[in-house]
C-alpha positions as CSV (number, residue, x, y, z in Angstrom):
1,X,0.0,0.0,0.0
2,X,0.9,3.2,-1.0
3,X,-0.1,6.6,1.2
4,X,-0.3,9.5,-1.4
5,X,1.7,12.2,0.8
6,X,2.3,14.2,-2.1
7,X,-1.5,15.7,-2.7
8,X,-2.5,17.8,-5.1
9,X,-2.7,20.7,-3.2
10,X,0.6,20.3,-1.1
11,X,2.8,19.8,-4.3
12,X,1.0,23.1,-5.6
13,X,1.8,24.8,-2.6
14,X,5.5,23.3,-2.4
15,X,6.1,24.6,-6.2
16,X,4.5,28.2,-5.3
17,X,6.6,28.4,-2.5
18,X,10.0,27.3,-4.8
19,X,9.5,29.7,-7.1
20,X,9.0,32.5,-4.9
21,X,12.5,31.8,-3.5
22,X,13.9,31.6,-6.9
23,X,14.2,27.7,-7.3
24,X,13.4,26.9,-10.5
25,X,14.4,23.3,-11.1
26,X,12.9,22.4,-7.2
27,X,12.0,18.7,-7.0
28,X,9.6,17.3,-4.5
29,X,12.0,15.3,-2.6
30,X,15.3,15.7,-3.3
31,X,16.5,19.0,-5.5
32,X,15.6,17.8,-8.9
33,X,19.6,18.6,-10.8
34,X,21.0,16.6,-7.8
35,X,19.2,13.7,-8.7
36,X,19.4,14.0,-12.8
37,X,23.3,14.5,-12.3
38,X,23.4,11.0,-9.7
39,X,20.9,8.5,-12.4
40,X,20.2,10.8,-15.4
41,X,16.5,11.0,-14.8
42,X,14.1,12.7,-12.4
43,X,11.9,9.9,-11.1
44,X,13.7,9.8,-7.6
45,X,12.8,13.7,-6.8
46,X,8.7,12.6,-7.3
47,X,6.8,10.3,-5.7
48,X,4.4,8.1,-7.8
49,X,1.5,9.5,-8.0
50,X,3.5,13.0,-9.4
51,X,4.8,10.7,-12.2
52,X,1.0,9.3,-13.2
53,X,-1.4,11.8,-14.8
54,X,-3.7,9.0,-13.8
55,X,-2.9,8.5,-10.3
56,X,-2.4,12.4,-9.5
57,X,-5.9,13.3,-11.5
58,X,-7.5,10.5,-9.6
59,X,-8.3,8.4,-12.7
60,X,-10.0,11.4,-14.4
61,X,-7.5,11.7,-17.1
62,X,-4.9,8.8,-18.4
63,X,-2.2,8.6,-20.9
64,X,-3.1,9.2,-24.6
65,X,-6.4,11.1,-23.6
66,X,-7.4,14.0,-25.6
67,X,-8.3,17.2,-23.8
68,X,-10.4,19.7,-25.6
69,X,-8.5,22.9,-25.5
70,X,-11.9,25.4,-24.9
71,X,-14.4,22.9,-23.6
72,X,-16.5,22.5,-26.7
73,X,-17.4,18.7,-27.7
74,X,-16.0,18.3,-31.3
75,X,-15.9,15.1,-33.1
76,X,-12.7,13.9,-33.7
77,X,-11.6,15.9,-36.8
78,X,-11.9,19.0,-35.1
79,X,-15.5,20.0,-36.7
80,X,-18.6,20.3,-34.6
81,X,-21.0,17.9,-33.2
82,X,-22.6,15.9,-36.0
83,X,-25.9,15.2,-34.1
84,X,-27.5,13.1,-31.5
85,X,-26.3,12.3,-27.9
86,X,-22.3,12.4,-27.9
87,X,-22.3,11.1,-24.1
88,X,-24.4,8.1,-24.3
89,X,-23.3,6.7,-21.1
90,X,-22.9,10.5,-19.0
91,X,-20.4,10.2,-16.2
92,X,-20.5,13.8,-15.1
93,X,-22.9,16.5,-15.0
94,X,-21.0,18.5,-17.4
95,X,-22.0,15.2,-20.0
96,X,-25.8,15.3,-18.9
97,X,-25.8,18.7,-20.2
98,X,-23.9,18.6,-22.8
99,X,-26.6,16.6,-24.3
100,X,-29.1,18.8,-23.6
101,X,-27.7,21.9,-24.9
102,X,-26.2,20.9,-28.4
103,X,-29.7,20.1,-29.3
104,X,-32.3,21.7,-26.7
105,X,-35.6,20.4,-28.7
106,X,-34.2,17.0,-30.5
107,X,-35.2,18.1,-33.5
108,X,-33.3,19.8,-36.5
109,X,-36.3,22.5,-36.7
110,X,-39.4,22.6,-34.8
111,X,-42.0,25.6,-33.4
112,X,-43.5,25.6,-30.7
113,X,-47.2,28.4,-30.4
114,X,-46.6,29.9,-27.0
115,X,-49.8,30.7,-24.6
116,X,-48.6,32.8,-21.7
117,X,-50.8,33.5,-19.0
118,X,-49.4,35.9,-16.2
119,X,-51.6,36.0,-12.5
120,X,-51.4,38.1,-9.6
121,X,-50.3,36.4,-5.5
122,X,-53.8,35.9,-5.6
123,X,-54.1,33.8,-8.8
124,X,-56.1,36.7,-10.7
125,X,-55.0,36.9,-14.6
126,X,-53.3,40.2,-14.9
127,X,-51.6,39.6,-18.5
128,X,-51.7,37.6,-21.2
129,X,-49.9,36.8,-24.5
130,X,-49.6,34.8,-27.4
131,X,-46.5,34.3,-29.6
132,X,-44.9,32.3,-31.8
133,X,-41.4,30.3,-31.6
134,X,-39.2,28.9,-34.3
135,X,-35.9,27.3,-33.5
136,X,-34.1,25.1,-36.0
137,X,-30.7,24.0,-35.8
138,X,-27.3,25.0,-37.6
139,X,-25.0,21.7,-36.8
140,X,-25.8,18.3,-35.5
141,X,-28.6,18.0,-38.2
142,X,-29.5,14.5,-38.4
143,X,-32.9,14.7,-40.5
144,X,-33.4,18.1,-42.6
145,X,-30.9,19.0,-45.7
146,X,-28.2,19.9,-45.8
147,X,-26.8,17.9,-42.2
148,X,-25.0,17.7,-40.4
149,X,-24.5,21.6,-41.2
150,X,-25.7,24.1,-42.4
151,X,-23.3,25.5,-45.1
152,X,-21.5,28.8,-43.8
153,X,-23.1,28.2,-40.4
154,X,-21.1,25.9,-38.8
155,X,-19.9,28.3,-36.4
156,X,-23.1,28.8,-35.1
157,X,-25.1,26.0,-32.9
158,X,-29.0,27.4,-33.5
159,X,-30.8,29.9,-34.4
160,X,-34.4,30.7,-32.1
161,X,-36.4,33.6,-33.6
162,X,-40.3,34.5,-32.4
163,X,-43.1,37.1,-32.5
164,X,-45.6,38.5,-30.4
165,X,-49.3,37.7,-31.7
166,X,-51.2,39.4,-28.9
167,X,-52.1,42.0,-27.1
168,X,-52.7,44.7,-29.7
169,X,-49.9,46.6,-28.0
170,X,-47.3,44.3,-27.9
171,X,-48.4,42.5,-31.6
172,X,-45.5,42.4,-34.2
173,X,-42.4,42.4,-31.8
174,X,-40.1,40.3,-33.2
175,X,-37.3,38.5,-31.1
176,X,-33.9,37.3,-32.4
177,X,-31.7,35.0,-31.0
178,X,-27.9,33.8,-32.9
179,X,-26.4,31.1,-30.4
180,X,-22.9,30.5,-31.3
181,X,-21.0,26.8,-31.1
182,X,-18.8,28.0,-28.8
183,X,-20.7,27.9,-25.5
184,X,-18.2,30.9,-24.0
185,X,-20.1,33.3,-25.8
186,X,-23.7,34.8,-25.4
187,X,-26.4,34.4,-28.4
188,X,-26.9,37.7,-29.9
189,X,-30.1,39.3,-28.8
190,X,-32.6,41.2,-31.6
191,X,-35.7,42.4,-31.2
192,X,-37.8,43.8,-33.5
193,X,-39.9,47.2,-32.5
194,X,-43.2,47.3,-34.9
195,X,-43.6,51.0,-33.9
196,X,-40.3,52.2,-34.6
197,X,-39.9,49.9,-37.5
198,X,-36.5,49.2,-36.7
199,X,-34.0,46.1,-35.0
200,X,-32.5,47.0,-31.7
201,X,-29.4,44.8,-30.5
202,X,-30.1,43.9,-26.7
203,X,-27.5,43.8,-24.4
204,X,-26.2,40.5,-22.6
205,X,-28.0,41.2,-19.6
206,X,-31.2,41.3,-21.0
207,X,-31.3,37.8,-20.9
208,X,-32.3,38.2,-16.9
209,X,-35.0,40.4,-17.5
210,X,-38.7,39.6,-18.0
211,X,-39.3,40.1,-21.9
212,X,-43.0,41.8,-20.9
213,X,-45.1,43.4,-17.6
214,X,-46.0,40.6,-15.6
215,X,-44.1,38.1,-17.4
216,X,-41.6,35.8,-15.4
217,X,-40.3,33.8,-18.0
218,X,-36.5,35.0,-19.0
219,X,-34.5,34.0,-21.6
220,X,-32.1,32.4,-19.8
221,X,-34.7,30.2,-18.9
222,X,-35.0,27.8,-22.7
223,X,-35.1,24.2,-22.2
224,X,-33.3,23.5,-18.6
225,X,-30.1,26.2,-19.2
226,X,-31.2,28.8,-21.5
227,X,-27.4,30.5,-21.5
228,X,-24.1,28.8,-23.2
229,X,-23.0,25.6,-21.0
230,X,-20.0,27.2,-20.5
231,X,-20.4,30.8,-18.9
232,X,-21.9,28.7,-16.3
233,X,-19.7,26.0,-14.3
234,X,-19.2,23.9,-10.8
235,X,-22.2,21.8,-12.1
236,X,-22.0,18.5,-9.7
237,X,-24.0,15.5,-10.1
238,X,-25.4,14.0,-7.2
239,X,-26.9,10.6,-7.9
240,X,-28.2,8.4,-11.2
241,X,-31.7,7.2,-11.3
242,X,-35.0,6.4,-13.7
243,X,-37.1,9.3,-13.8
244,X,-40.5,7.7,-12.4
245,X,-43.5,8.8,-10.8
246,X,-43.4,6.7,-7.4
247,X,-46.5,4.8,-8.8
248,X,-44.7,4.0,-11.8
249,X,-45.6,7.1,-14.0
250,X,-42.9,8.0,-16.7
251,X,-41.6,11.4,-16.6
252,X,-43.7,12.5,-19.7
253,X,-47.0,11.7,-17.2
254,X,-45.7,13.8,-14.2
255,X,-44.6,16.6,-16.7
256,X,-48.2,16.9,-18.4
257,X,-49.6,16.5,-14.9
258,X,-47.8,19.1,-13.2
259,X,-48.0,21.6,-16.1
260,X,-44.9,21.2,-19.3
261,X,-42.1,23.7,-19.7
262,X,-43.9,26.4,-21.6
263,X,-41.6,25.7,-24.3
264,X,-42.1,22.2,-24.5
265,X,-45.1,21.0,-24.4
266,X,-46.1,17.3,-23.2
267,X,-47.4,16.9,-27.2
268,X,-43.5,17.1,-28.1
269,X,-42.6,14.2,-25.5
């Protein structure tokens, strides 16, 4: 058996502290020219698990594993996700997700009539609205031509646009949405005034604002994580299991029951 003295953190610290003296070439235990001058390697100035990527990342990476340098999921020639579910078997939160946000709706294009009732505390309708949503996607097409891309849009992931069909005052707004591949960086935000007659660009944080009075829906909100996978982070699953009702109800029975995402209706299960 094998204690692992040398943890991640302590080594860290030890290094830190080297190089603040000026030590550049510090081993861990023994000064590391010392022992490349006695046996013409470094292994004696580490202990094991310093010489493992496997052992010292605690089996999360190993030898010959591919890291992708911004976090994106790319197939293996470097292009974008081709379509469907690249983490068949999730082992992390970060895979759950991924699923859900390189496709949102599972669909290369589908739209999705909105009824938006807003109440009161006391359950009294104060507003109401009606739009209509249209989101298709740019890459990981599996149905619709051309796929898996759409030509000159492969740097883009999918493209959301709307409009307002009721009240009078509101009808004829027009909302934009870009998203880019790169899950970094914010969609680009357009809406469309009818009574100005022109596009304004909103800015980022827009996106955690109600779109209308009495509204509570925000577009941040789309299908689970309505912003790029990425400006978010420190996601942590907590424990695998099927998604039933506890008398046996599938999750499509407990969604209609308790009232669908407003995006996703229980017809699109």
């Amino acid at each position: 058996m094998h204690l692992t003295k040398y943890t991640q953190g302590w080594t860290r610290r030890h290094f830190l502290e080297q190089v603040s003296k000026g030590v550049f070439a510090a081993g861990v235990l023994s000064p590391l020219m010392d022992v490349i001058g006695r046996n013409g390697n470094c292994e004696a100035a580490y202990p094991p698990e310093l010489l493992s990527v496997e052992a010292y990342t605690r089996g999360e990476l190993k030898a010959g594993d591919v890291i992708f340098p911004d976090g994106n999921v790319y197939t293996l020639d470097g292009k974008p996700w081709i379509g469907g579910n690249p983490f068949s078997q999730p082992q992390s939160a970060a895979e759950i997700l991924w699923a859900n946000t390189l496709s949102w709706g599972k669909h290369d294009s589908q739209a999705h009539p909105v009824l938006d009732f807003d109440t009161d505390a006391d359950g009294n309708v104060q507003y109401q609205y009606a739009s209509y949503f249209v989101e298709w996607q740019t890459v990981g097409r599996l149905t619709l031509d051309p796929h898996p891309y759409m030509r000159g849009r492969e740097s883009q992931l999918r493209i959301l646009g709307g409009t307002v069909l009721a009240p009078a005052d509101v009808s004829g707004i027009g909302i934009l949405q870009m998203w880019a591949y790169d899950q970094h960086k914010l969609p680009g935000y357009y809406v469309y005034q009818p009574t100005i007659k022109s596009v304004r660009a909103h800015p980022a944080d827009q996106r955690f604002e109600p779109q209308f009075p009495g509204n509570t829906f925000f577009v941040t909100e789309y299908h689970m994580a309505g912003d790029p996978l990425l400006t978010w982070g420190n996601f942590k699953l907590v424990g695998k299991g099927p998604l039933l009702g506890g008398d046996g109800t599938t999750a499509r029975d407990v969604c209609c029951r308790n009232g669908a995402n407003i995006l996703s209706p229980c017809a699109d299960w």
